[in-house]
C-alpha positions as CSV (number, residue, x, y, z in Angstrom):
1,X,0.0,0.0,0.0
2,X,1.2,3.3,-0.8
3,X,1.3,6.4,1.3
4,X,-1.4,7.9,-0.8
5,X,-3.5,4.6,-0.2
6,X,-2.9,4.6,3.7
7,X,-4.1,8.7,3.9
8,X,-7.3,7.9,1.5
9,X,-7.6,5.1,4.4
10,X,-7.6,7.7,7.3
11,X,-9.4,10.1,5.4
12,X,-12.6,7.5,5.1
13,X,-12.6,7.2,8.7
14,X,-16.1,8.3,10.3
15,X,-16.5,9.3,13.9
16,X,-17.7,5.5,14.8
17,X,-14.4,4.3,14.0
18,X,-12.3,7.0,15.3
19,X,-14.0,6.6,18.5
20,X,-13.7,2.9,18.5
21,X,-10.0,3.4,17.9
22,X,-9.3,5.5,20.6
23,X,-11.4,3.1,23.0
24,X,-9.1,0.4,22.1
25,X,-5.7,2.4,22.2
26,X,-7.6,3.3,25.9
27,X,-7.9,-0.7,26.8
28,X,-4.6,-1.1,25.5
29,X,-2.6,1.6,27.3
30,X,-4.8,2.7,30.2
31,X,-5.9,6.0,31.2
32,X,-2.9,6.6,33.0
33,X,-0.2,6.0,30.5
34,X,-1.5,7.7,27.7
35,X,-0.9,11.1,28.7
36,X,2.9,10.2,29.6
37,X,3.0,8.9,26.3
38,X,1.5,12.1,24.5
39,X,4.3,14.0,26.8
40,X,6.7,11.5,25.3
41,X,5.7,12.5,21.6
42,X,5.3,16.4,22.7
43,X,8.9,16.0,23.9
44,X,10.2,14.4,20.8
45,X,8.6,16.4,18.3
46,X,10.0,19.6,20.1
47,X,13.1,18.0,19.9
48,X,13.1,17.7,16.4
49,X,11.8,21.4,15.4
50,X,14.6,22.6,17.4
51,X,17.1,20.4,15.9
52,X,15.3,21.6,12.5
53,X,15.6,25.6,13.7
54,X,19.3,24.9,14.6
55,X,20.6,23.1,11.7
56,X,18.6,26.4,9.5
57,X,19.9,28.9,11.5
58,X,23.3,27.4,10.6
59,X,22.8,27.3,6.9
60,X,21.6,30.7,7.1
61,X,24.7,32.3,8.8
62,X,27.1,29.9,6.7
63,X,25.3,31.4,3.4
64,X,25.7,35.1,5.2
65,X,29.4,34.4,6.2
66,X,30.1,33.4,2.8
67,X,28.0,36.6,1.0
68,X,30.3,38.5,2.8
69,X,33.4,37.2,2.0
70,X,33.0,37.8,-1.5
C-alpha cells in the first residue's frame, strides 16, 4: 500500500471508527499511560523542530558568512 492509499484510508474514517480506535488504544494503554506517552511525543517532536531551527539557523549564517566574504 502506498502512502497515498494509507491517507485515502484515514481520510474515510467516520466518527464510529475514530471513537472505537481511541477506545481500544484506551484498553490497551490505560488511562494513566497515555498522557505520559502524549508527553513523550510532545517532547520528541519539540526535539526535532529545534534540531530543525538549529541546523537552518546554521545554513543561514554559513550562506551570510560566505556573502560576505565575497
Amino acid at each position: 500500500m502506498t502512502n497515498i492509499g494509507i491517507f485515502a484510508f484515514i481520510g474515510s474514517l467516520g466518527g464510529a471508527e475514530v471513537t472505537i480506535i481511541i477506545f481500544a488504544i484506551l484498553l490497551l494503554f490505560g488511562a494513566k499511560r497515555i498522557p505520559e506517552l502524549a508527553r513523550g511525543m510532545g517532547r520528541g517532536i519539540r526535539e526535532f523542530k529545534d534540531a530543525t531551527n538549529e541546523i537552518k539557523s546554521e545554513l543561514d549564517k554559513s550562506i551570510q558568512d560566505k556573502d560576505e566574504k565575497k
